[in-house]
C-alpha positions as CSV (number, residue, x, y, z in Angstrom):
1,X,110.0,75.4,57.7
2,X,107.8,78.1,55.8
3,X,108.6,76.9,52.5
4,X,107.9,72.9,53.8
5,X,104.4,73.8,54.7
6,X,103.3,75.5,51.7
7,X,104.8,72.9,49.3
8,X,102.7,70.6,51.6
9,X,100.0,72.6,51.2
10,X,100.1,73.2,47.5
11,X,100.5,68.6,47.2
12,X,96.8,68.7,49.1
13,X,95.3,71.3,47.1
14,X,96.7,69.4,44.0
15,X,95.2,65.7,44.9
16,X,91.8,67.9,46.0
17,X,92.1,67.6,49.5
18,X,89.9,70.1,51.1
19,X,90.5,72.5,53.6
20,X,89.3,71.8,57.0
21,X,88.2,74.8,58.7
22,X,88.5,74.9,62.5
23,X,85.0,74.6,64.0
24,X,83.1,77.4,66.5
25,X,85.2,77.8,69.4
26,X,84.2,79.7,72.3
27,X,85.8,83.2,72.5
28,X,89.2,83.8,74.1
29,X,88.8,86.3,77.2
30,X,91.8,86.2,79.0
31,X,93.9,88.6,79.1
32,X,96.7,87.3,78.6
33,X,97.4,86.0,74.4
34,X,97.4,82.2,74.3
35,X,100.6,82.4,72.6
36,X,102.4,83.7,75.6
37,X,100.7,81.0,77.7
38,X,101.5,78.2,76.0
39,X,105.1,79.6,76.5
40,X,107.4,78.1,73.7
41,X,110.5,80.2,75.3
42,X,109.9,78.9,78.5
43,X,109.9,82.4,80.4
44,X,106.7,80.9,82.2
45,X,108.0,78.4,84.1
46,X,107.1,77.7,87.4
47,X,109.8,76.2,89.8
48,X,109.2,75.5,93.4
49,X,109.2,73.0,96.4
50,X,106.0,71.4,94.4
51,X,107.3,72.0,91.1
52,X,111.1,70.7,91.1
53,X,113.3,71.0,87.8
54,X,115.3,68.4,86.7
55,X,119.2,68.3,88.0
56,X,120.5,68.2,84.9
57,X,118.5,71.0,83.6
58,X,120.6,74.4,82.1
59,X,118.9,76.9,80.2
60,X,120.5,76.8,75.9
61,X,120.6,80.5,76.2
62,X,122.7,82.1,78.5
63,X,124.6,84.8,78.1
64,X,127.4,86.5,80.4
65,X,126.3,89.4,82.2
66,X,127.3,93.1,80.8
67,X,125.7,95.1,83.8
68,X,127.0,95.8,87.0
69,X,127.7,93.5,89.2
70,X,129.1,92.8,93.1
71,X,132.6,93.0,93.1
72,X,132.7,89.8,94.5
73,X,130.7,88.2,91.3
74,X,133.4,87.9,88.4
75,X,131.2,86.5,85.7
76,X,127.5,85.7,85.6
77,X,124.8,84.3,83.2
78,X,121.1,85.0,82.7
79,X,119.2,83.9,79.6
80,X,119.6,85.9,76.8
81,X,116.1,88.0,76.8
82,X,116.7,87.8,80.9
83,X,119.7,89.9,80.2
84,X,118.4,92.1,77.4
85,X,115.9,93.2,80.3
86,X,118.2,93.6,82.9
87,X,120.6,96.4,80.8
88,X,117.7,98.3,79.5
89,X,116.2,98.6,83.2
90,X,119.6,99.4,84.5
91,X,119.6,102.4,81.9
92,X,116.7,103.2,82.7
93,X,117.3,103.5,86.7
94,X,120.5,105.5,86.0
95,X,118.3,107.9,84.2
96,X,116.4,108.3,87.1
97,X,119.5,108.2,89.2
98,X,119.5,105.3,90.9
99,X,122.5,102.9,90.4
100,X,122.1,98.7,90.3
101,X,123.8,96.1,90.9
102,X,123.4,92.4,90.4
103,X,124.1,90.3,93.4
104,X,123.0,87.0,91.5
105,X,122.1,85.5,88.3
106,X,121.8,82.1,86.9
107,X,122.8,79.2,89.2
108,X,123.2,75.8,88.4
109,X,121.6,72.9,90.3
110,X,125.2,72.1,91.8
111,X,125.3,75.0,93.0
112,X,122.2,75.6,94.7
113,X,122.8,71.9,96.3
114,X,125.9,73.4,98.0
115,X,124.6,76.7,99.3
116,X,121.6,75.1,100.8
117,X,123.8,72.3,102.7
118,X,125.9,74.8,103.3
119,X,123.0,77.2,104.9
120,X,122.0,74.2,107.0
121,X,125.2,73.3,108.3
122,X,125.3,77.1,109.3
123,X,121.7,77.2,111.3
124,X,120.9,73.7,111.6
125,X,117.6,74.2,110.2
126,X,116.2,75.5,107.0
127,X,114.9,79.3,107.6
128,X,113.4,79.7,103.8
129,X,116.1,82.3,103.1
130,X,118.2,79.9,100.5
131,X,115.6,77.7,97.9
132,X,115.7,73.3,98.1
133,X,117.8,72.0,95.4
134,X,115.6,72.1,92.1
135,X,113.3,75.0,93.5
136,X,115.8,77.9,92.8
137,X,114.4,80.3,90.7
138,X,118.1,81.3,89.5
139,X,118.2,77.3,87.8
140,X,115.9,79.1,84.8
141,X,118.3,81.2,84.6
142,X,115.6,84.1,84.5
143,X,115.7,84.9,88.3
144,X,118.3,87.7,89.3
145,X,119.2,89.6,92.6
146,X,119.6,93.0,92.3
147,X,120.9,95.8,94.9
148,X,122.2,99.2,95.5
149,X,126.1,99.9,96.3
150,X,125.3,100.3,100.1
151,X,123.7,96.6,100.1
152,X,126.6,95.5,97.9
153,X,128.7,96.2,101.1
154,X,126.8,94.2,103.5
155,X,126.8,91.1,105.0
156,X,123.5,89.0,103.5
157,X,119.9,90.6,102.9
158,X,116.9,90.8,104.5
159,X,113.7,92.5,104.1
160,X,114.6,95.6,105.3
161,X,116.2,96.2,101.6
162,X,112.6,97.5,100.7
163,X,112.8,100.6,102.2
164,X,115.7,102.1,100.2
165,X,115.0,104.2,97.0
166,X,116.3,101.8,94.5
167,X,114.2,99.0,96.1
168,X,110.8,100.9,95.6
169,X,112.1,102.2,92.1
170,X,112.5,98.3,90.9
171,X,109.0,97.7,92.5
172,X,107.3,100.4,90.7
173,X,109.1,100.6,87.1
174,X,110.5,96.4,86.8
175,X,107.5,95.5,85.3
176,X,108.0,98.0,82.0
177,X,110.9,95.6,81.5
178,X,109.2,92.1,81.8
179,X,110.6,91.5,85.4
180,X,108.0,91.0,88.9
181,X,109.0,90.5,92.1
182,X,109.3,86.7,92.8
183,X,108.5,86.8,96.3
184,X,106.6,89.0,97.8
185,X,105.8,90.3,101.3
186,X,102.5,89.0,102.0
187,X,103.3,85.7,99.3
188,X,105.0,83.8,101.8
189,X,102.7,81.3,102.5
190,X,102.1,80.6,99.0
191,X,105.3,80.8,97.9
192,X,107.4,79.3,100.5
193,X,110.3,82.1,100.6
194,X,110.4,85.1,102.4
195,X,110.0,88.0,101.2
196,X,113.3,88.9,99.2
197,X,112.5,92.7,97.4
198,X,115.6,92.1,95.2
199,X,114.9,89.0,93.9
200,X,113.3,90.2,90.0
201,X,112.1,87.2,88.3
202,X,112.1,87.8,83.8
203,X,108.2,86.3,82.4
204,X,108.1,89.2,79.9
205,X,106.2,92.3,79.5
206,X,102.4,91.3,79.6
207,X,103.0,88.9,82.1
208,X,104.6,91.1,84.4
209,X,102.5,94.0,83.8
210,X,99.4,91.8,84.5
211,X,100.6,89.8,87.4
212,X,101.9,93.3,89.2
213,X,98.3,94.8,88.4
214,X,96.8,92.1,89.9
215,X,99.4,91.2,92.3
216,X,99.7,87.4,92.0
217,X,102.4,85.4,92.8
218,X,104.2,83.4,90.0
219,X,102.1,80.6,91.9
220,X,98.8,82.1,91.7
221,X,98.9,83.2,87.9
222,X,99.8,79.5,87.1
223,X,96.6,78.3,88.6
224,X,94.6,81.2,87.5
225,X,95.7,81.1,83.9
226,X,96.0,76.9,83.8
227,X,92.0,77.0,85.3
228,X,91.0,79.0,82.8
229,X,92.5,77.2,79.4
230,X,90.9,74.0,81.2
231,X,87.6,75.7,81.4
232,X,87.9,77.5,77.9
233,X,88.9,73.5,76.2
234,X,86.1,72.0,78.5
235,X,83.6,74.1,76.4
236,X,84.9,73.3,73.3
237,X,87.6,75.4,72.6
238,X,91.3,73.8,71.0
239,X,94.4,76.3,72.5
240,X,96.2,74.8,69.4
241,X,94.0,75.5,66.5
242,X,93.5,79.0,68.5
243,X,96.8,79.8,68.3
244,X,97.2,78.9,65.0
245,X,94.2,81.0,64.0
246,X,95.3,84.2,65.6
247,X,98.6,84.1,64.5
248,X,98.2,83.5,60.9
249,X,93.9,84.3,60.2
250,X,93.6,81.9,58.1
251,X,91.3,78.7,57.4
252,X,93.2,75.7,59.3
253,X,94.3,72.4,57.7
254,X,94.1,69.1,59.1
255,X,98.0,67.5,57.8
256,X,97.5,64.3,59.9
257,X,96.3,62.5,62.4
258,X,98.8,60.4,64.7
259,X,97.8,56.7,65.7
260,X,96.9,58.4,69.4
261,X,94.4,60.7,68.4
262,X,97.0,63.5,68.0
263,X,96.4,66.3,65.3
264,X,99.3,67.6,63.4
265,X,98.1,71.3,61.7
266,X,99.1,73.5,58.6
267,X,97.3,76.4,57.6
268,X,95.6,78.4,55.0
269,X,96.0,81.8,53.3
């Protein structure tokens, strides 16, 4: 792909084409890198009740699970980066001496169909402890449950979870690994789950660092970081000549311009 742009380049320097520098844009304040929230890996995504993924969706990247698990989990999958996470914060906890376990990883849409029919068939209503089909965190396949051995042994989970070490070691250090909590305690009304202190959702370091400083909600970092790009384009500013800029500082070059409007970019040295 590198060598196809620079040949391209090189034709347009060639036939005199000149290079079209990107014009003032405002500055970029937020503090979050527009590369990460224009989220080409997809650790961003936001799935909920209002934001339902596609049936037939499964991430391209899984990856079986090497760390512990529930005896009563034989295999499971994350996404590969997801996973990467999950083993270094695992050694990490055991150097603290605390021991974890995943209870749950990657599920598909299938899946979640049948434990939430299943969960309503039990109570006859739906008590917000199991996600609609399509709102599962676990279909990105960057959500995962983790425990202790003594909640390995039980019988379901509940809130009460928090109070034990490993719980408030996860809550402190899960960030340093790219993981928040998905559903917090006083979240519930905003996200529509109770609050379920195992359930570590991967967005990557800065994200997580940022949304546990600030403690926002997967939901309310969506709508803070979405309001601000809008307000940042609305004076002026281009999020894809921005990204271009900062990742390779250089002059940027106009290839083409699609019959809707729609600007195709190389770059400069």
């Amino acid at each position: 792909m590198m060598r196809r742009m620079m040949l391209l380049l090189t034709a347009l320097m060639m036939i005199g084409c000149c290079t079209i520098r990107a014009e003032e844009m405002p500055p970029w304040e937020y503090p979050i890198d527009p590369e990460i929230l224009l989220d080409p890996s997809a650790y961003l995504t936001l799935t909920n009740v209002d934001c339902l993924m596609d049936e037939k969706y499964v991430p391209h990247d899984l990856v079986r699970l090497s760390a512990k698990r529930v005896s009563s989990m034989k295999d499971g999958e994350l996404r590969k980066a997801a996973s990467d996470a999950v083993n270094a914060m695992f050694d990490a906890a055991l150097e603290d001496g605390y021991t974890l376990y995943v209870k749950s990883a990657y599920r598909s849409y299938g899946t979640q169909n049948t434990m939430y029919q299943n969960r309503l068939e039990r109570y006859g209503y739906d008590d917000g402890l199991v996600a609609y089909p399509g709102s599962s965190d676990h279909q990105t396949g960057l959500g995962v449950d983790v425990l202790n051995y003594e909640w390995t042994q039980k019988d379901g989970m509940n809130e009460k979870f928090a109070l034990e070490a490993e719980a408030k070691w996860m809550a402190e250090h899960c960030h340093e690994f790219g993981f928040v909590i998905r559903y917090m305690e006083d979240k519930e009304d905003i996200t529509g789950i109770k609050y379920e202190p195992w359930h570590l959702r991967y967005v990557g370091k800065e994200v997580a660092a940022y949304m546990m400083e600030n403690h926002l909600s997967l939901e309310e970092f969506t709508e803070e970081w979405q309001a601000y790009v809008a307000e940042f384009e609305a004076a002026g500013g281009d999020m894809k000549r921005l990204t271009i800029q900062r990742r390779y500082l250089g002059p940027i070059i106009v290839v083409s311009v699609g019959e809707d409007g729609e600007e195709e970019y190389s770059y400069g040295n």
